[in-house]
DRENTORKOL-3810 file (N, C-alpha, C; in nm, 4 decimals):
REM DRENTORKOL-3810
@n.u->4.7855; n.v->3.2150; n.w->-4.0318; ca.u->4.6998; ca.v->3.2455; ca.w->-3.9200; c.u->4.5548; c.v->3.2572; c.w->-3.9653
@n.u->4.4594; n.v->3.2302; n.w->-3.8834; ca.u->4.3109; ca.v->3.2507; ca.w->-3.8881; c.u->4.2816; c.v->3.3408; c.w->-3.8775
@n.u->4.2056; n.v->3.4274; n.w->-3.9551; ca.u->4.1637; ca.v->3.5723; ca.w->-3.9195; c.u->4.0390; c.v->3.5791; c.w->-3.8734
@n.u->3.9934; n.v->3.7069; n.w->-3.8099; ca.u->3.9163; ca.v->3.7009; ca.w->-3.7057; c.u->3.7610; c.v->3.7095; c.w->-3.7547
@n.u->3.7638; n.v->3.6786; n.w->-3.8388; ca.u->3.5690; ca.v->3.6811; ca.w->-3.9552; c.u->3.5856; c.v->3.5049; c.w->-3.9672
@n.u->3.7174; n.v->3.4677; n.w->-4.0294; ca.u->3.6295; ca.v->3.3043; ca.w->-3.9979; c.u->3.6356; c.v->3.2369; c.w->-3.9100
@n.u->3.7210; n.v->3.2976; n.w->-3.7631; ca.u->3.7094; ca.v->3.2420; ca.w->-3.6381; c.u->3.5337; c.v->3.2469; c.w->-3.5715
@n.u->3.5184; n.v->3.4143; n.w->-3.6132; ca.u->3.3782; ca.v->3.3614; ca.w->-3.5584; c.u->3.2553; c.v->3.3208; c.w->-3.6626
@n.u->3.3424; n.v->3.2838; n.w->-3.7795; ca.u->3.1925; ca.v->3.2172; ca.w->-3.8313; c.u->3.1871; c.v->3.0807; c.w->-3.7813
@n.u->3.3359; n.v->3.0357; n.w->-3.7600; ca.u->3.3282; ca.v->2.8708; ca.w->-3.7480; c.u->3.2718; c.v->2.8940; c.w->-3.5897
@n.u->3.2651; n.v->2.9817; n.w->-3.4824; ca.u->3.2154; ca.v->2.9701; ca.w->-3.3536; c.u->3.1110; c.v->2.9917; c.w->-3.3764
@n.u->3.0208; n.v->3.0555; n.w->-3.4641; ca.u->2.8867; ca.v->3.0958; ca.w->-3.4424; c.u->2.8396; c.v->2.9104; c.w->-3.5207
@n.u->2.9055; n.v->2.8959; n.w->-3.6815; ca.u->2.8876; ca.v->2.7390; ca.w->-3.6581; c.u->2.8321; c.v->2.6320; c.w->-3.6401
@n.u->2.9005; n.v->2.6200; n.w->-3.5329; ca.u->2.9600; ca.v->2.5113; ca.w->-3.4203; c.u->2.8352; c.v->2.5098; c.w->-3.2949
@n.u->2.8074; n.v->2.6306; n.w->-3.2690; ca.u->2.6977; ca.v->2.6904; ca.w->-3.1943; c.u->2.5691; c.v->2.6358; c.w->-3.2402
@n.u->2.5445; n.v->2.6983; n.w->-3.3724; ca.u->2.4286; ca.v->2.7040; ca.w->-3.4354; c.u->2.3972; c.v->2.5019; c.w->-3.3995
@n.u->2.5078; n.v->2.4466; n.w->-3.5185; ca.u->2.4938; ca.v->2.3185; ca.w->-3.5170; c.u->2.4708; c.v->2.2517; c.w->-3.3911
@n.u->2.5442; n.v->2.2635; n.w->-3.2886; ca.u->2.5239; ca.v->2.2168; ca.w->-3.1522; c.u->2.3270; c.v->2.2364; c.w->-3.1079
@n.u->2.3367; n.v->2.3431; n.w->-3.0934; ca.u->2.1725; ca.v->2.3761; ca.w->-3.0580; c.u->2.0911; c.v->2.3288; c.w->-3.1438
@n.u->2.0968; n.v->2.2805; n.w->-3.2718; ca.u->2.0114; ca.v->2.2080; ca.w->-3.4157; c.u->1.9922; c.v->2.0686; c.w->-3.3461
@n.u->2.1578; n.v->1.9969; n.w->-3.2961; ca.u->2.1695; ca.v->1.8491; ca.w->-3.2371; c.u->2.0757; c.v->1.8426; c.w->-3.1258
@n.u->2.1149; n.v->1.9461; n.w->-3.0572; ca.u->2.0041; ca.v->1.9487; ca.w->-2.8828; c.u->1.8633; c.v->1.9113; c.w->-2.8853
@n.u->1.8313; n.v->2.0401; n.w->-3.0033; ca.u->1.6977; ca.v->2.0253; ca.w->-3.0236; c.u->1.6239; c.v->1.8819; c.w->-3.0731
@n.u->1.6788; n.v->1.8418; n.w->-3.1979; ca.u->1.6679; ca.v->1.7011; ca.w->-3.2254; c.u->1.6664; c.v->1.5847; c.w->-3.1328
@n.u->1.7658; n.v->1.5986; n.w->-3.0186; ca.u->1.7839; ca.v->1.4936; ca.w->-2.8962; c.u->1.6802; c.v->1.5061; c.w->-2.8566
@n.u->1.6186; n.v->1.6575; n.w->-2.8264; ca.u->1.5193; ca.v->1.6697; ca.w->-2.7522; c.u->1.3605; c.v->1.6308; c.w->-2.7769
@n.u->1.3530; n.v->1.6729; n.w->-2.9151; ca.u->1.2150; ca.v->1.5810; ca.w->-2.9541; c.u->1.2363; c.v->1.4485; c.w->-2.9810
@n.u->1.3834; n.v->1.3800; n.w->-2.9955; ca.u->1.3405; ca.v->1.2008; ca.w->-2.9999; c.u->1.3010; c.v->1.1477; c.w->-2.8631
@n.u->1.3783; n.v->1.1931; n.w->-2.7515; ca.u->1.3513; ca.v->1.1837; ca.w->-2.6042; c.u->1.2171; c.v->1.1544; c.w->-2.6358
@n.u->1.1442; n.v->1.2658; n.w->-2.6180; ca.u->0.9876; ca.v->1.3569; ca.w->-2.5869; c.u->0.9261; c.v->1.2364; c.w->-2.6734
@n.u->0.9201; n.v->1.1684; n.w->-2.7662; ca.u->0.9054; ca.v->1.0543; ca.w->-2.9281; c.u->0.9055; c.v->0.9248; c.w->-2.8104
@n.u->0.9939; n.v->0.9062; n.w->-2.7676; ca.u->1.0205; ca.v->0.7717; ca.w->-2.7321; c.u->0.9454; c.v->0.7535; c.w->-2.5789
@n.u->0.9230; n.v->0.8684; n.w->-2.4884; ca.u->0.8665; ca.v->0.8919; ca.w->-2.3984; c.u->0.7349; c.v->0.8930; c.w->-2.4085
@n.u->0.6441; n.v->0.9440; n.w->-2.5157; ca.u->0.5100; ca.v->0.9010; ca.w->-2.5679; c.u->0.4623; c.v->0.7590; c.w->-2.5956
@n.u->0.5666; n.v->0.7212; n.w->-2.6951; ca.u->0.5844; ca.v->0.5696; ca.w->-2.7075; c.u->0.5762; c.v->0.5059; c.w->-2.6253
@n.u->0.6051; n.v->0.4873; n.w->-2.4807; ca.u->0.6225; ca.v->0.4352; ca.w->-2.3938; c.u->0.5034; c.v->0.4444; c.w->-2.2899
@n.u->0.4257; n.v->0.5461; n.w->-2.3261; ca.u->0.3103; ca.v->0.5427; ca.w->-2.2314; c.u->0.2156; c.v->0.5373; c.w->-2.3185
@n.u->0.1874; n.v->0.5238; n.w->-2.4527; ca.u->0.0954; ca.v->0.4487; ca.w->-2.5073; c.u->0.1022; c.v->0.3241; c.w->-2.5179
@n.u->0.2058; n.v->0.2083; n.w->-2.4488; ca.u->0.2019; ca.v->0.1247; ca.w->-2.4206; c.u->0.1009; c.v->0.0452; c.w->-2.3337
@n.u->0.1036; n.v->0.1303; n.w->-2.2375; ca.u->-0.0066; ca.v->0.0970; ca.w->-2.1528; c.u->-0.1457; c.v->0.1759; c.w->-2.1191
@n.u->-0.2215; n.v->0.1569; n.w->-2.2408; ca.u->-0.3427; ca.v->0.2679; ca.w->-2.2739; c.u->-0.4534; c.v->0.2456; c.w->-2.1298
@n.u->-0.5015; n.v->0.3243; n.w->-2.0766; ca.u->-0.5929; ca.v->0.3138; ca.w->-1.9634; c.u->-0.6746; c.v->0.2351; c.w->-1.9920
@n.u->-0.7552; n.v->0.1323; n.w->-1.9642; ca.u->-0.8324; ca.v->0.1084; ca.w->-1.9102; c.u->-1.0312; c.v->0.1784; c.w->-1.8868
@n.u->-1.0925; n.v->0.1835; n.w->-1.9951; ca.u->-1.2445; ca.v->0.2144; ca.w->-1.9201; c.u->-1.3324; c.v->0.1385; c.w->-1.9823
@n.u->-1.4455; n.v->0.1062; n.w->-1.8520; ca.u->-1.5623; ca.v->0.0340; ca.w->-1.8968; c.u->-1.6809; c.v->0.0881; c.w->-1.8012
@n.u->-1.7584; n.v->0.0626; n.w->-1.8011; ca.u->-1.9242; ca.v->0.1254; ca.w->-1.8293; c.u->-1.9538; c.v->0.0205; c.w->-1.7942
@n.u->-2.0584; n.v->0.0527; n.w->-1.6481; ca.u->-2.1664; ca.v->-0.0655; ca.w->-1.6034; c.u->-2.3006; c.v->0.0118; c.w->-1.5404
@n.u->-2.3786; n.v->0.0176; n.w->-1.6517; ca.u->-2.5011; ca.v->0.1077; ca.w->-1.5409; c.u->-2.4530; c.v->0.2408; c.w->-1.5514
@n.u->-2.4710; n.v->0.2940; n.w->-1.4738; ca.u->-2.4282; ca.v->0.4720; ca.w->-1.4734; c.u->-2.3045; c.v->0.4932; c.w->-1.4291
@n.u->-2.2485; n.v->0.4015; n.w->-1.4353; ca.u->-2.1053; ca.v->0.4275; ca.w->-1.3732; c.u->-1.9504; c.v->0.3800; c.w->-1.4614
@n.u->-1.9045; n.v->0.4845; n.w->-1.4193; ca.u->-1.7365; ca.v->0.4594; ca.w->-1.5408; c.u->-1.6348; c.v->0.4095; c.w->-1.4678
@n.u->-1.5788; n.v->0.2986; n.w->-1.4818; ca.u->-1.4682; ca.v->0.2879; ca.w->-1.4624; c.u->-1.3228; c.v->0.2987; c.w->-1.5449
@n.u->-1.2184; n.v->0.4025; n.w->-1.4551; ca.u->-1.1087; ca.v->0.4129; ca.w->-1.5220; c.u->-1.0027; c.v->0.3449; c.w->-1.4511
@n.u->-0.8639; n.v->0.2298; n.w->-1.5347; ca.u->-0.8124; ca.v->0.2306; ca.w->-1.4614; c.u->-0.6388; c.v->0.2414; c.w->-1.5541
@n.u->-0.5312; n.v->0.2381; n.w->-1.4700; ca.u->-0.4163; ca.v->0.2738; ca.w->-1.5456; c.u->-0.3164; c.v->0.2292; c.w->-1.5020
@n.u->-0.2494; n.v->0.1442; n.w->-1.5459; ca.u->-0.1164; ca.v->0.0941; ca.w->-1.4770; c.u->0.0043; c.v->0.1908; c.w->-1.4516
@n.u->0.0127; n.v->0.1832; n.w->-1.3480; ca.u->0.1567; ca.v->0.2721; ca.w->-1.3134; c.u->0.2602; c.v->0.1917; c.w->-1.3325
@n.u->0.3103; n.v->0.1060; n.w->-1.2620; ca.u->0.4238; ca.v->-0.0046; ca.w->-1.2543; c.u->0.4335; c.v->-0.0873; c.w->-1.1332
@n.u->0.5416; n.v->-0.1444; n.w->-1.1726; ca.u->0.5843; ca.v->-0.2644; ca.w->-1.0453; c.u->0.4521; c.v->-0.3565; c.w->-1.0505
@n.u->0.3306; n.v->-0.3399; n.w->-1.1717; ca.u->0.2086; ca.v->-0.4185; ca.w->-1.1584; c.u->0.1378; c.v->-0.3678; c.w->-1.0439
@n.u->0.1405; n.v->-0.2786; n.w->-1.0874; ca.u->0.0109; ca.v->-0.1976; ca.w->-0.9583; c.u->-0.0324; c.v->-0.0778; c.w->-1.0507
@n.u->-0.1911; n.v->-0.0965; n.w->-1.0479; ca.u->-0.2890; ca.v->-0.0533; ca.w->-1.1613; c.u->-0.3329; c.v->0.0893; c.w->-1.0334
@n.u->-0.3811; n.v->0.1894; n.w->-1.0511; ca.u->-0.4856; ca.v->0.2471; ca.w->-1.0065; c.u->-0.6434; c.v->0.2823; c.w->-1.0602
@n.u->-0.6924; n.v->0.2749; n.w->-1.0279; ca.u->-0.8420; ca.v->0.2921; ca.w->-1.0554; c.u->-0.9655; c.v->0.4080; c.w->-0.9632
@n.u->-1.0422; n.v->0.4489; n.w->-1.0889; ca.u->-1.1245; ca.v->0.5513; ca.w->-1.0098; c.u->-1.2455; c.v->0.5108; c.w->-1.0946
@n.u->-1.4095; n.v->0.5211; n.w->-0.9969; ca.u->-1.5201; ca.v->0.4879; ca.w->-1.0287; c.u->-1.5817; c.v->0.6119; c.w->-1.0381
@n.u->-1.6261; n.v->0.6674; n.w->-1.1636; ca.u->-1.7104; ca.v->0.7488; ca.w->-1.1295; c.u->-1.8624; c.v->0.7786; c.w->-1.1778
@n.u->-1.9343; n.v->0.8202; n.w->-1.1336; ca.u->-2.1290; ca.v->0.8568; ca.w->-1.1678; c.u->-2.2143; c.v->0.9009; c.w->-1.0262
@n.u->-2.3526; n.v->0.8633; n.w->-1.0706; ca.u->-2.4198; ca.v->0.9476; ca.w->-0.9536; c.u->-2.5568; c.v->0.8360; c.w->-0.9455
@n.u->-2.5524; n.v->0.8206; n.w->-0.7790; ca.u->-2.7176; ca.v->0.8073; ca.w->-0.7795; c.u->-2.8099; c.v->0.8941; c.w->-0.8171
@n.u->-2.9450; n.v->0.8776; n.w->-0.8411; ca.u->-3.0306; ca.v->0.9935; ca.w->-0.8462; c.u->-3.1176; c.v->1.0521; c.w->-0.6444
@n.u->-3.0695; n.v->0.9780; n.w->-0.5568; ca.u->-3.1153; ca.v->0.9726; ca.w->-0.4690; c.u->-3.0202; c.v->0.9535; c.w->-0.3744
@n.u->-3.0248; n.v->0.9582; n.w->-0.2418; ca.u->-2.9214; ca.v->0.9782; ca.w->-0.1087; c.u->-2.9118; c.v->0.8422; c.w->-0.0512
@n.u->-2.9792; n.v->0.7368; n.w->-0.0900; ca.u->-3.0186; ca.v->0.6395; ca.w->0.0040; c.u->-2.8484; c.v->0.5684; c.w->-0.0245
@n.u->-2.9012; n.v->0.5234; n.w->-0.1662; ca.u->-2.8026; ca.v->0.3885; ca.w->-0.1651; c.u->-2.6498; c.v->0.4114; c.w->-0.1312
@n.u->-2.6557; n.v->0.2664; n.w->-0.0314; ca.u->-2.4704; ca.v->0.2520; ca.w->-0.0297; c.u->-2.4046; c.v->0.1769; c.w->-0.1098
@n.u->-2.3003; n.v->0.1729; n.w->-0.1024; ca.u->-2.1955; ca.v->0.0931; ca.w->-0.1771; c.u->-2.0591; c.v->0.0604; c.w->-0.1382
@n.u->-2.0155; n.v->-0.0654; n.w->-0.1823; ca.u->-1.8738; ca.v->-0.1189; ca.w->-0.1542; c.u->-1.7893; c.v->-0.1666; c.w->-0.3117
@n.u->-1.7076; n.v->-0.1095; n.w->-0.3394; ca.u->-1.5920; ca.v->-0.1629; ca.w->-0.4272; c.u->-1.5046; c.v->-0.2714; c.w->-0.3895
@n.u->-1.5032; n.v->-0.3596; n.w->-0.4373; ca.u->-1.3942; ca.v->-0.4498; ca.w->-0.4031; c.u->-1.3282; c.v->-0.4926; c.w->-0.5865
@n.u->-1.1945; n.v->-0.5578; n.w->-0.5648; ca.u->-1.1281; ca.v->-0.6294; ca.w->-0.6635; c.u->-1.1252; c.v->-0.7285; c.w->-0.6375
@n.u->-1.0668; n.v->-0.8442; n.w->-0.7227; ca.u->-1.0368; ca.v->-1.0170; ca.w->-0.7291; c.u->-0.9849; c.v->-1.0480; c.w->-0.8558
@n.u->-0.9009; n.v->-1.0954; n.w->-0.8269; ca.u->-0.8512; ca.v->-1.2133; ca.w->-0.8968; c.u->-0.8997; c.v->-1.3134; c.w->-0.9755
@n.u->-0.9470; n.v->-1.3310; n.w->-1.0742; ca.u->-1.0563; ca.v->-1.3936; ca.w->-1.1383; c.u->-0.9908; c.v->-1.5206; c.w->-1.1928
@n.u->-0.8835; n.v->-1.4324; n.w->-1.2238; ca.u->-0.7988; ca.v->-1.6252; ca.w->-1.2916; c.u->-0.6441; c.v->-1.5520; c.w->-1.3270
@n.u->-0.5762; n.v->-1.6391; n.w->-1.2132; ca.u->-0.4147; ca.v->-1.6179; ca.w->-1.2066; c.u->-0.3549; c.v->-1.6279; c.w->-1.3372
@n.u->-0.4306; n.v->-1.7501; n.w->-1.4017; ca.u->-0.3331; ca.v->-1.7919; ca.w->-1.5149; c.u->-0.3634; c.v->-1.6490; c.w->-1.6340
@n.u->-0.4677; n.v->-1.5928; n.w->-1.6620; ca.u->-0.4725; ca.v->-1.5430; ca.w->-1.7574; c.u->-0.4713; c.v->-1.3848; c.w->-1.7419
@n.u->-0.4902; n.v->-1.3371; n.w->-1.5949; ca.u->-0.4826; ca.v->-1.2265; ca.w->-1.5176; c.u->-0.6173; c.v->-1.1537; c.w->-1.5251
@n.u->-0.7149; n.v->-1.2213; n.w->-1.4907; ca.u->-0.8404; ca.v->-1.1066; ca.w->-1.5224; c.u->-0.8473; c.v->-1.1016; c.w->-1.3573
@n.u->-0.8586; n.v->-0.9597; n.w->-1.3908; ca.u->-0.9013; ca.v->-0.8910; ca.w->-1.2535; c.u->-1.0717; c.v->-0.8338; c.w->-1.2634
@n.u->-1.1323; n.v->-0.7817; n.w->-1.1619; ca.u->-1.2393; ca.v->-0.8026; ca.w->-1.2039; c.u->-1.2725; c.v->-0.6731; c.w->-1.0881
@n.u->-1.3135; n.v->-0.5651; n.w->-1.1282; ca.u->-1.3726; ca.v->-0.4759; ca.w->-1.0153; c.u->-1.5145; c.v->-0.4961; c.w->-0.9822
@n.u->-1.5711; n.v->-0.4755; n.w->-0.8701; ca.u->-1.6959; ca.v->-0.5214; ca.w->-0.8741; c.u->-1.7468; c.v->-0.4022; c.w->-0.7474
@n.u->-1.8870; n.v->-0.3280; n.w->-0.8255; ca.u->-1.9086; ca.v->-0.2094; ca.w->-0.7122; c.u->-2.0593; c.v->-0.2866; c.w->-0.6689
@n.u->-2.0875; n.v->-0.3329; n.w->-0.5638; ca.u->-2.2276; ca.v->-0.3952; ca.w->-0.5181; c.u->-2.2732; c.v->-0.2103; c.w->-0.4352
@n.u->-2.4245; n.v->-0.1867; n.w->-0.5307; ca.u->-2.4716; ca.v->-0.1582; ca.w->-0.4451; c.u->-2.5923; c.v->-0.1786; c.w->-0.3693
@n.u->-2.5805; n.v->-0.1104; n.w->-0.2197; ca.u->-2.7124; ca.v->-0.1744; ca.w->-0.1837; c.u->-2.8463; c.v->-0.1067; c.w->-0.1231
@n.u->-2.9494; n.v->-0.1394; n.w->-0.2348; ca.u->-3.1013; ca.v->-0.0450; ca.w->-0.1939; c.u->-3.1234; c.v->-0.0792; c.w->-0.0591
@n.u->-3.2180; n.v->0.0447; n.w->-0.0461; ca.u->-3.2881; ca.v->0.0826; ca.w->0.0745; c.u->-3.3641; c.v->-0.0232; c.w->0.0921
@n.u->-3.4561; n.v->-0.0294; n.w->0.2297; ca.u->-3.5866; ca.v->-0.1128; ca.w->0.2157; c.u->-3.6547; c.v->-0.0353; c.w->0.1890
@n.u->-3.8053; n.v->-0.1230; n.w->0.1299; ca.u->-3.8894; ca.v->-0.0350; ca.w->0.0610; c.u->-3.9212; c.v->0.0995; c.w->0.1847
@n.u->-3.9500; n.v->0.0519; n.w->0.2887; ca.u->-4.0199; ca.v->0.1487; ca.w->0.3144; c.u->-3.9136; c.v->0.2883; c.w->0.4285
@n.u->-3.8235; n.v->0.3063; n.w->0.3441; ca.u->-3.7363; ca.v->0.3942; ca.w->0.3724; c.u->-3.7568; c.v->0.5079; c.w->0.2604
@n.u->-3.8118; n.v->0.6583; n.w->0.3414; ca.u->-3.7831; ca.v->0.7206; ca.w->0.2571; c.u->-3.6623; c.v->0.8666; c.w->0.2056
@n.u->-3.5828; n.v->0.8397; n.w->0.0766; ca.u->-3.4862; ca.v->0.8842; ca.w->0.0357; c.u->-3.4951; c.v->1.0577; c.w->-0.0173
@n.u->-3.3915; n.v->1.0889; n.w->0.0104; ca.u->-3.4167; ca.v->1.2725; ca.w->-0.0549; c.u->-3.3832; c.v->1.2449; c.w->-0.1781
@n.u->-3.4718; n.v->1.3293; n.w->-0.2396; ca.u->-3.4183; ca.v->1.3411; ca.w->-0.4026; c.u->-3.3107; c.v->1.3987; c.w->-0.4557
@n.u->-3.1868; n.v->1.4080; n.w->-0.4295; ca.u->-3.0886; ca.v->1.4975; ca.w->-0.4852; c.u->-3.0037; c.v->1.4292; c.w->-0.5548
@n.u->-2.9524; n.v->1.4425; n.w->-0.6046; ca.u->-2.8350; ca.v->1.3552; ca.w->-0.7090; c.u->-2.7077; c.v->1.3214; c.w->-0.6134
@n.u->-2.6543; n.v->1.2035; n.w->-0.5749; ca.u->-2.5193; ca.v->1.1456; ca.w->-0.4771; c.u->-2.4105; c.v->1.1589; c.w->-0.6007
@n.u->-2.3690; n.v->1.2356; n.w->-0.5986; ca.u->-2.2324; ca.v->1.2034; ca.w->-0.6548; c.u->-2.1258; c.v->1.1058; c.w->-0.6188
@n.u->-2.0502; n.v->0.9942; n.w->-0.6793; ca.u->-1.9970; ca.v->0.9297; ca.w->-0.6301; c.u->-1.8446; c.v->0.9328; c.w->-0.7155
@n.u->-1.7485; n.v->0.9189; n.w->-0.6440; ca.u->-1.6067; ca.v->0.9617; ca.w->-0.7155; c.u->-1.5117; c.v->0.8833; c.w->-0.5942
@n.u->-1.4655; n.v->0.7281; n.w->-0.5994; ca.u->-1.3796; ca.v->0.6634; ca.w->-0.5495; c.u->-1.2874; c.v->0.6354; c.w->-0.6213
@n.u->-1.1755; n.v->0.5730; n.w->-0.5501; ca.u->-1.0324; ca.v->0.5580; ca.w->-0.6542; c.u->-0.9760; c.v->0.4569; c.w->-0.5228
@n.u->-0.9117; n.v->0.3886; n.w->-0.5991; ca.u->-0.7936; ca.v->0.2712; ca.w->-0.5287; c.u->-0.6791; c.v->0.1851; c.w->-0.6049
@n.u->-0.6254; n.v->0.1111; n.w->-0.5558; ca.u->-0.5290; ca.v->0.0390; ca.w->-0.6600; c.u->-0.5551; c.v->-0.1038; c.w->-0.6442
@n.u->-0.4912; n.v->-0.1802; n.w->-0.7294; ca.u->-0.4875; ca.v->-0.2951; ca.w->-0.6988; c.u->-0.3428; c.v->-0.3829; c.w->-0.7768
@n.u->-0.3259; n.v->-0.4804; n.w->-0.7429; ca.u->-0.1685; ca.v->-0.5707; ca.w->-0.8477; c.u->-0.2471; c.v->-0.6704; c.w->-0.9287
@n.u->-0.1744; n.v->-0.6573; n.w->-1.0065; ca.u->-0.1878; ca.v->-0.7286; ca.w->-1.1719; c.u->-0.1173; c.v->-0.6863; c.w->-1.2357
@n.u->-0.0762; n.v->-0.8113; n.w->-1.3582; ca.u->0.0359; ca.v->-0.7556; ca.w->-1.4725; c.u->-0.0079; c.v->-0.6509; c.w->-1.5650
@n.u->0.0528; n.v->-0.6182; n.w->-1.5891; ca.u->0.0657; ca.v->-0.4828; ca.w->-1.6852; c.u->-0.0900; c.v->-0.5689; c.w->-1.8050
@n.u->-0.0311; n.v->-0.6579; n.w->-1.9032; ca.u->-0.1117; ca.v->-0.6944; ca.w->-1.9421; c.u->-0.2845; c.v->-0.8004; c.w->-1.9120
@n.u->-0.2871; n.v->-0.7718; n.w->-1.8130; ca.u->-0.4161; ca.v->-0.8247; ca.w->-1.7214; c.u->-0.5356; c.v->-0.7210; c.w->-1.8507
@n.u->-0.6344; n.v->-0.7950; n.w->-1.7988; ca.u->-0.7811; ca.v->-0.7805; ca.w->-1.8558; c.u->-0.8411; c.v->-0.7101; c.w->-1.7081
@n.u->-0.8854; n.v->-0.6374; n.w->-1.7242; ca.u->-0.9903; ca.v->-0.5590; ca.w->-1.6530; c.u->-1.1252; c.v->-0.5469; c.w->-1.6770
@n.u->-1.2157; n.v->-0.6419; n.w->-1.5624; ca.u->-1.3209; ca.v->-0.5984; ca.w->-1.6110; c.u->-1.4068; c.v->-0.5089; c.w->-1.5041
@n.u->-1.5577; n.v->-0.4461; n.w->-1.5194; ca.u->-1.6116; ca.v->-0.3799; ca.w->-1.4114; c.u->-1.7363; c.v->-0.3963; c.w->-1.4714
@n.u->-1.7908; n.v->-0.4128; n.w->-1.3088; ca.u->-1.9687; ca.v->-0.4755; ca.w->-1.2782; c.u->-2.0058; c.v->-0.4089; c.w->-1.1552
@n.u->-2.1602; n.v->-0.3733; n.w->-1.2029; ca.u->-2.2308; ca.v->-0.2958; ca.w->-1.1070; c.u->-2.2654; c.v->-0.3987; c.w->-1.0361
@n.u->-2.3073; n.v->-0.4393; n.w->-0.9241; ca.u->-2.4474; ca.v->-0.5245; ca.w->-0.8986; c.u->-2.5542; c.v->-0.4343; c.w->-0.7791
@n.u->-2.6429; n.v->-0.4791; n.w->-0.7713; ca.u->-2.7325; ca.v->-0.4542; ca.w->-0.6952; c.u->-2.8091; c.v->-0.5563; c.w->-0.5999
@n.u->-2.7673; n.v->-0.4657; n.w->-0.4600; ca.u->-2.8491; ca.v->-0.6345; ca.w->-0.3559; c.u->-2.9519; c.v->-0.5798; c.w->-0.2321
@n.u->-3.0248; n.v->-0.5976; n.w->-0.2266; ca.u->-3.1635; ca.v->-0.5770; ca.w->-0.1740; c.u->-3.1107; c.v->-0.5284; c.w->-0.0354
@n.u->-3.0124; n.v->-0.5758; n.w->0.0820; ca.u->-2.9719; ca.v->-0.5223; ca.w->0.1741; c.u->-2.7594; c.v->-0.5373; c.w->0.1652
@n.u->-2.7705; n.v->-0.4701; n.w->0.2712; ca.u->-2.6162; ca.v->-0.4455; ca.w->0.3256; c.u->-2.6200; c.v->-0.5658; c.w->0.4014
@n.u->-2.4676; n.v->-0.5890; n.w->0.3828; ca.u->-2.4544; ca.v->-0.7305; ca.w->0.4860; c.u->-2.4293; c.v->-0.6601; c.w->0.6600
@n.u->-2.4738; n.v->-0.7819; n.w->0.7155; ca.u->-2.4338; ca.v->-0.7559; ca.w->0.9089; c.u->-2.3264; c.v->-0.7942; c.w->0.9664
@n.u->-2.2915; n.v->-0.7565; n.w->1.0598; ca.u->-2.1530; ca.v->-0.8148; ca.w->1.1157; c.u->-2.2144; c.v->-0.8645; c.w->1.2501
@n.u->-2.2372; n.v->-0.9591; n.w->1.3102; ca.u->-2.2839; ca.v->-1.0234; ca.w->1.4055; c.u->-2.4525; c.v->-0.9630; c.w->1.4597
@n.u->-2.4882; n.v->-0.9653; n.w->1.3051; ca.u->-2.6153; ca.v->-0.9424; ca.w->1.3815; c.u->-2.6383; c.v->-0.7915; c.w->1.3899
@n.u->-2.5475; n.v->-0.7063; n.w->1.3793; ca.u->-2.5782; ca.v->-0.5631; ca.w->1.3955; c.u->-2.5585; c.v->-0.5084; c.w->1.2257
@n.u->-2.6260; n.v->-0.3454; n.w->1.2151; ca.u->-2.6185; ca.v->-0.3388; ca.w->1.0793; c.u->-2.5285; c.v->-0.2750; c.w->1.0438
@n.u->-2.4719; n.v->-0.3077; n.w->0.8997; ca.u->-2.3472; ca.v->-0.2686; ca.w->0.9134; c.u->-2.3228; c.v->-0.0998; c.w->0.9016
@n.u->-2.1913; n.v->-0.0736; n.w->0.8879; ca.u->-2.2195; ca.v->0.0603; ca.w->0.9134; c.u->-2.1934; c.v->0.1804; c.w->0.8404
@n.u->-2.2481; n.v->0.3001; n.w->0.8476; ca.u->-2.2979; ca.v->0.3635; ca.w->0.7327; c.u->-2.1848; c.v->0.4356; c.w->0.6686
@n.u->-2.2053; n.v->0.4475; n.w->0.5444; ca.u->-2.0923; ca.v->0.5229; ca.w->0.4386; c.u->-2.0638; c.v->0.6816; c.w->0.5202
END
């Protein structure tokens, strides 16, 4: 018969060892789960005063956020994406903004600007981002377009 000092050493053990295995499972998990999202490192580039970040989630759908500041209230702006070339996947963010006329005058305060959107592309797509700047806002039949 087994007596009752090495029944519970082999239960304490068995225990010990079990929770040693767990733990181990548990940081290769946590190992391989890092691995897997440094796969797809974000995305940032710099145009003018402004940052773009962007980050693939999946299914090929990236999200993206623009961020910086005018020094002034006037200017507007539009973000758009495109498709730059199917075959090689460059996507291309592009923030146009657009000055005042001269003789508009602007408050001095700093515009903070902080947008975000998504767009599809493969995981491995090229991302690029461009400020531009255009003297007016476009019209929609003649009327102006309308304000941020």
């Amino acid at each position: 018969m087994i007596s009752r000092e090495f029944y519970a050493v082999s239960v304490a053990f068995i225990g010990i060892l079990g929770f040693a295995l767990g733990v181990l499972w548990q940081q290769d998990a946590q190992h391989t789960y890092s691995e897997e999202e440094s796969e797809h490192e974000p995305v940032i580039a710099q145009s003018g005063e402004f940052t773009m970040t962007a980050e693939y989630i999946e299914d090929d759908t990236w999200e993206y956020q623009v961020t910086g500041s005018f020094d002034n209230q006037c200017p507007k702006y539009d973000i758009s994406t495109e498709l730059i070339d199917a075959k090689t996947e460059i996507v291309k963010v592009r923030m146009m903004v657009y000055k005042p006329a001269d003789d508009v005058l602007c408050a001095q305060a700093i515009k903070q600007v902080k947008e975000s959107g998504e767009f599809t592309a493969a995981a491995d797509s090229e991302i690029e981002f461009t400020v531009q700047e255009s003297e007016s806002r476009p019209t929609v039949t003649g009327l102006p377009a309308l304000e941020d």
